[in-house]
N, C-alpha and C positions, 0 to 999 in steps of 0.2 A: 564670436567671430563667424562662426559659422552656419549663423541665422543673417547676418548680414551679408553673405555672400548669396545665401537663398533669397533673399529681399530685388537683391541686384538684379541677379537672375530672371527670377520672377517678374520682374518691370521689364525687363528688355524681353524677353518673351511675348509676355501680354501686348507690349506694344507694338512687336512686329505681326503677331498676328492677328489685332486692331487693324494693324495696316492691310492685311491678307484680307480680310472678311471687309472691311470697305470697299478696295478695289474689285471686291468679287462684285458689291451690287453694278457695279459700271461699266461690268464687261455684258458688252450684247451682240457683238459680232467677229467671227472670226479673226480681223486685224486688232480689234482689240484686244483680246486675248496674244495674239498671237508678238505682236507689234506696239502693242499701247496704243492702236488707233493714229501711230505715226504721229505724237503730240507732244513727244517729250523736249522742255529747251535745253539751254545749252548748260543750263546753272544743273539740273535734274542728270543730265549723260554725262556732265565730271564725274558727279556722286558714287551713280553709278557705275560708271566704268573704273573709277579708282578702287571699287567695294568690289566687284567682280575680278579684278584682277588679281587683286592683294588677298589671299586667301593662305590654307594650310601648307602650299607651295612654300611662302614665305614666311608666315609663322612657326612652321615647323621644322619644314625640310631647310628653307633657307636659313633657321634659327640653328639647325643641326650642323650645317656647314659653318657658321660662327662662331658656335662653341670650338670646333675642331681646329679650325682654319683663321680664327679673327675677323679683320677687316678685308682680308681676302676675299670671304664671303661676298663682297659687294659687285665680282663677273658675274655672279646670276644673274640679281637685278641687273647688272648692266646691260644685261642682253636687250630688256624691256625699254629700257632708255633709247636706244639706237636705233630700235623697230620703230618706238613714237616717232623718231625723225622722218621715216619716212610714213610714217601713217597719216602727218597733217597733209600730204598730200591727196592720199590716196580717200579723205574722208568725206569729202565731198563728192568724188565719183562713185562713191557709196550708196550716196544715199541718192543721188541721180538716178543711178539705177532702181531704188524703193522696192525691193521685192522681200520675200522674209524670210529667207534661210540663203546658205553659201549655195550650196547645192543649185539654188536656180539661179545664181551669178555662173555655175559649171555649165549646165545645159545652154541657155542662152550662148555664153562662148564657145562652148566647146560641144557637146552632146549629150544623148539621154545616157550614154556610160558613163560616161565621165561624172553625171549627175548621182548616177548610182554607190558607182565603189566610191564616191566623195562620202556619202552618207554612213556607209561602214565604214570608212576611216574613224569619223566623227565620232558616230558610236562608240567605237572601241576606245579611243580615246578622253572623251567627255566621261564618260562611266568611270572611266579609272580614275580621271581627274575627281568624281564625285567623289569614289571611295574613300579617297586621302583623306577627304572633308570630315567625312563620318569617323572615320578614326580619329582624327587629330579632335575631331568636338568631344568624342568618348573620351580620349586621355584630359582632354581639363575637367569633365563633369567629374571625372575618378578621382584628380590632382585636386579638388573641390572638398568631393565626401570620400574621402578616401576608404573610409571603414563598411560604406553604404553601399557604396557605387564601384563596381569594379570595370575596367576600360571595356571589355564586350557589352555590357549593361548601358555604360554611357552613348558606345557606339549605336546600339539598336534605337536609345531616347534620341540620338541626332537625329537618324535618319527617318525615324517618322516626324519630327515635327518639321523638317524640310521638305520632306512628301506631302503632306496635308498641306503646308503654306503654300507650297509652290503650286502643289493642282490645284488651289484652288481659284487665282485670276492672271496667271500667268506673266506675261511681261509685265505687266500693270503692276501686279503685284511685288514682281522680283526688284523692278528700277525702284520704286518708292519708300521697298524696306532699305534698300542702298543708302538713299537718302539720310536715314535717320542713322544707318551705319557709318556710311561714309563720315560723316559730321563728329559722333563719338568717339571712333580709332584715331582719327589724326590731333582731336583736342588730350586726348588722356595720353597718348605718346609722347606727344609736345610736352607734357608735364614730367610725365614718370621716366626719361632720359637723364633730365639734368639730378634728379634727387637718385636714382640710382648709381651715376657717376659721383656722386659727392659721397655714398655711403663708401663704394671703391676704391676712395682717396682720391678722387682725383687723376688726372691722367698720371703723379707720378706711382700713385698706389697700383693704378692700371699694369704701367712698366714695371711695376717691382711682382706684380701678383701673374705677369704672360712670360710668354718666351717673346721674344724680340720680333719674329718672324709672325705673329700676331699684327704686327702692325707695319710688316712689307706689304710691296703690292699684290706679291704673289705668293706670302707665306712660304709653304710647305707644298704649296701645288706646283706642278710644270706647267709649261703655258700652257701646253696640248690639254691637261685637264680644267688648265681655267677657259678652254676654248668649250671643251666640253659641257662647261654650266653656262656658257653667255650663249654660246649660237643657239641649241633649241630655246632656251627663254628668249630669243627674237626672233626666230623663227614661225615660233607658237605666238607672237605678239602680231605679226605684220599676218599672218592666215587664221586667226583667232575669230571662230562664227561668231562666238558672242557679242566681240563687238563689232563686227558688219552689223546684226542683228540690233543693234542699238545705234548704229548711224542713220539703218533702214527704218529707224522708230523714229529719227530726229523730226523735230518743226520743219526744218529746210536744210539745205544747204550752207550757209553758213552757220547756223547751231550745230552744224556736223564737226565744220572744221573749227570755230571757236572754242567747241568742248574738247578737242585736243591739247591745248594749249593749257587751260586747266589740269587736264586729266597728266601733262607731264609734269607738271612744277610739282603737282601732289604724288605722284610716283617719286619720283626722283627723294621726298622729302619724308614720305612714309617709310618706304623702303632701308633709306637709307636708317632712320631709327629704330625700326627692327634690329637690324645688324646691330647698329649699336647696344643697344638695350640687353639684346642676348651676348655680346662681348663684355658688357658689364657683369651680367647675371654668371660667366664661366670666370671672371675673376672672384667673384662672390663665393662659388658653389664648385670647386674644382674634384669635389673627390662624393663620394655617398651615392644616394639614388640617382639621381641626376645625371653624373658622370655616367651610369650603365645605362641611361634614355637620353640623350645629352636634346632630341628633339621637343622635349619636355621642357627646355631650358626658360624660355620666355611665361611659362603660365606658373614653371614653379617659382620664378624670380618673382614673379606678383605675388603669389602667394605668401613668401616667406622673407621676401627685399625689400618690401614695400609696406606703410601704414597700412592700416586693417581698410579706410575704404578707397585710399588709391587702388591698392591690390585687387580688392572688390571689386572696383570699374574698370582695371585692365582686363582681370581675368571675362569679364561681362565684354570686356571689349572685342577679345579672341574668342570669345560664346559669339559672338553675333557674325565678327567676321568670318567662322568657318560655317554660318549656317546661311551668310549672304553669299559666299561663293559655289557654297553646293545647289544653291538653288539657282543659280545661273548657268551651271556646267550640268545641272539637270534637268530644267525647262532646256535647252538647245538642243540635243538630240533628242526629245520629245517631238520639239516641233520639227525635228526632220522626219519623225516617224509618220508622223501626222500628215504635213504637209508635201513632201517628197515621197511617200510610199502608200498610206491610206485614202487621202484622196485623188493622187494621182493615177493609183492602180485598182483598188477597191471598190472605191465608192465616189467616181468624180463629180456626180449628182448629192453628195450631200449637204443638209441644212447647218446652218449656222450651230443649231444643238447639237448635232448631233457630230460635227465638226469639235465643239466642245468637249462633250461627255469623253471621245476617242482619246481626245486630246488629256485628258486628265486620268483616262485608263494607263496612257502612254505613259506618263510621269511617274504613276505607280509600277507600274514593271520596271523602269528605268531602274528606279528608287532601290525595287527588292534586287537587280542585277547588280549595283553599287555598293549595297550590303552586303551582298554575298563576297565581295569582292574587298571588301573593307575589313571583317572578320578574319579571312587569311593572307592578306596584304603581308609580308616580313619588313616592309620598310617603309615608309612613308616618304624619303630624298630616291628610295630606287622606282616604286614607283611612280612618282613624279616625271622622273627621267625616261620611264616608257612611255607614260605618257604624252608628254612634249614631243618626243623623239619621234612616236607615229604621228602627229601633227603635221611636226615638223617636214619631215621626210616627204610624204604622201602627200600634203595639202600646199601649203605656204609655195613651192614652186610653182605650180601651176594655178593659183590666184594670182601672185605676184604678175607671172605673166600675161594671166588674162587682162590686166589693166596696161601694162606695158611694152607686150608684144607683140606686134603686127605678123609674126609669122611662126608661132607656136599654132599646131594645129589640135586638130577632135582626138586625135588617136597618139600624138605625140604627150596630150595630156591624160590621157588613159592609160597609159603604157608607163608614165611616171605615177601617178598615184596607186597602180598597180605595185608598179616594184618597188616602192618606198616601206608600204603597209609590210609587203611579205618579207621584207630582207628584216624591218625593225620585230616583226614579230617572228623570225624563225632565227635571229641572232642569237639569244640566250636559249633559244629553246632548240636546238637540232643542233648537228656537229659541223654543221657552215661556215665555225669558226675555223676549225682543222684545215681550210684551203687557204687561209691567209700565215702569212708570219706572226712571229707570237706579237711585234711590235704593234699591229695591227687588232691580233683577235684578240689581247686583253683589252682593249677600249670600249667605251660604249656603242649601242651600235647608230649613236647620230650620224657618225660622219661616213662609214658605210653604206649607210641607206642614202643618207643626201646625196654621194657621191651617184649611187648608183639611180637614183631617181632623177637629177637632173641629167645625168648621161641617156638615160632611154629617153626623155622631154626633149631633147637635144636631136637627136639621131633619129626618131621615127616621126619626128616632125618636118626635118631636112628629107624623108625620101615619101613623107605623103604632101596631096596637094595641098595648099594655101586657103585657110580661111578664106570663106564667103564673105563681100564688104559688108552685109548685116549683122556678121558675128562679131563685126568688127568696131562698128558705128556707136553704140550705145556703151562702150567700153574705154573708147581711148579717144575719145573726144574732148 
């Protein structure tokens, strides 16, 4: 069995980074690298944006919240659902705009601060988002060769083989290995649900093996904490650079918004058998190791629920998805490094190489700052939730606006992604809590920081002047 999980392994590997070393000889200019050369259609930005999104978030942390919570689990993803509604709007004025990072959607609207602390949001955020990846890839490489491989050992094998793929063709790279991922996760899910639920008994084996509350809408959570898992996952959906970054890649304007349309039938349908699959896997597996990693749940269910090579192509499946989403949440603040800091400030005279070469140093620091971060991560659902949360907070209001606000200004959007960043990172970390009531300071700190981020967006917008009609034209037209 355990030569054929290495078999699996091995092919999915090789092929992704076949695809990496292709795409590398094809990159020759800066937007290629950086953009795909603005080429990608609409069949290619489902793939990919359903494989960048769907990642250790959901495999793990959202698989964490299912073992615990059931089908409750499904206000996460719900959050994502509700963002795509309004994203097929917003995806053609995306890509109208065609520039290649969020950050110069900030300056164009709004100014060169607001371009700035945009890009240290991103940072902080994107990086932790990587880390999750590497961790969650280490615990199936461990869950794999258990006797071999121990989870820090697997994490460090993630993280360089997402480093090397990724620097090496960039966007080019990351959409095409999607491709071949996108295609495999949702074919072997599609499969390995129904044969999982029939080892379960069935849905009445289900009912007889959960608590009841497994299968309400709201479990065991309160609203207020299932508001807590939906708003940042929509929040983080509707201000998510990655996929501006792959609207800004599109053929045109409608491949922008046609690969919406896709990219939510396949959310809605991926997602949804995650939950499933790990609600199976905790009626399977309620007590042993598992129960004490409960985010482990979906790779040990393949491992041990599943014939020797469905289990094999699941587990290969969560090998691929967690190494297609860290290379998406690690090329993107690369290319803010790049583009928003080194050639804007550094070296604005640089060559297309040398543009390159930076650009692939960037991914590597990125890489080693992710790891460091992923080695003492304590949870992989909490940091996600910081994650999203400085997204959320800091970003998503003031993009939101920029598309449809006529009177959000430069400094009303500085002043919100200002105080979004500092409230969501000095919430657990300093005694900021001790001013609020407890009803208040036990929460996360989404609603906090959102609260207080749209309130300063709000109020220093209403007492400075009024966008310029140029800030205005190219945005909400």
């Amino acid at each position: 069995m355990s030569i054929l999980y290495i078999v699996v392994l091995a092919l999915i590997a090789a092929a992704l980074l076949g695809v990496a070393v292709h795409r590398t000889l094809r990159v020759k200019t800066t937007a290629d690298y950086l953009v795909a050369g603005r080429s990608l259609s609409a069949a290619v930005l489902v793939l990919t944006l359903l494989t960048s999104w769907i990642g250790a978030g959901s495999l793990f942390a959202g698989a964490e919240n299912a073992y615990r919570n059931g089908f409750a689990a499904l206000w996460q993803p719900a959050g994502g659902w509700l963002g795509l509604l309004l994203i097929y709007f917003i995806a053609p004025r995306a890509r109208k705009f065609a520039q290649f990072t969020l950050p110069d959607l900030l300056e164009a609207r709004y100014n060169q601060t607001a371009r700035v602390l945009g890009t240290i949001a991103i940072l902080f955020a994107y990086v932790a988002i990587t880390s999750y990846q590497f961790k969650g890839g280490g615990n199936v490489l461990h869950l794999i060769f258990p006797g071999t491989v121990t989870p820090e050992e697997g994490t460090w094998m993630i993280a360089a083989f997402v480093i090397v793929t990724t620097a090496l063709a960039g966007m080019s790279s990351v959409a095409y290995m999607d491709v071949a991922i996108g295609s495999l996760v949702t074919v072997i899910c599609i499969v390995a649900a129904p044969m999982l639920l029939r080892k379960a008994g069935g849905w009445p084996g289900l009912h007889a093996a959960l608590p009841q509350t497994h299968f309400e809408v709201l479990g065991d959570l309160s609203f207020v904490r299932a508001m807590e898992f939906l708003v940042p996952t929509m929040l983080l959906m509707l201000g998510n650079q990655v996929m501006y970054q792959k609207f800004f890649s599109a053929k045109s304007e409608r491949d922008a918004r046609l690969s919406v349309v896709g990219w939510t039938c396949g959310t809605v349908l991926l997602e949804t058998l995650i939950v499933a699959i790990a609600v199976f896997g905790s009626a399977l597996y309620k007590t042993g190791e598992v129960a004490a990693q409960p985010y482990e749940i979906i790779p040990y269910t393949a491992r041990h629920g599943l014939p020797a090579l469905m289990g094999a192509l699941l587990l290969g499946a969560v090998f691929a998805k967690v190494i297609s989403t860290a290379s998406n949440y690690l090329f993107s603040p690369a290319t803010n490094l790049i583009h928003d800091v080194f050639v804007r400030y550094a070296m604005p005279k640089a060559t297309n190489r040398e543009v390159l070469l930076f650009s692939r140093g960037a991914v590597t620091l990125l890489g080693c700052w992710a790891l460091y971060q992923a080695i003492y991560a304590p949870s992989i659902l909490a940091k996600m939730l910081y994650a999203y949360t400085i997204y959320s907070a800091a970003l998503t209001p003031v993009v939101l606006a920029a598309f449809y606000s006529k009177r959000a200004t430069a400094w009303g959007a500085v002043a919100a992604i200002a105080t979004g960043t500092a409230v969501t990172l000095a919430w657990d970390n300093t005694g900021m809590k001790g001013f609020f009531p407890a009803i208040v300071a036990e929460r996360d700190a989404i609603f906090p920081a959102l609260f207080a981020a749209v309130l300063a967006l709000v109020v220093v917008s209403a007492v400075t002047p009024k966008p310029r009609p140029e800030q205005l034209a190219q945005m909400t037209n």
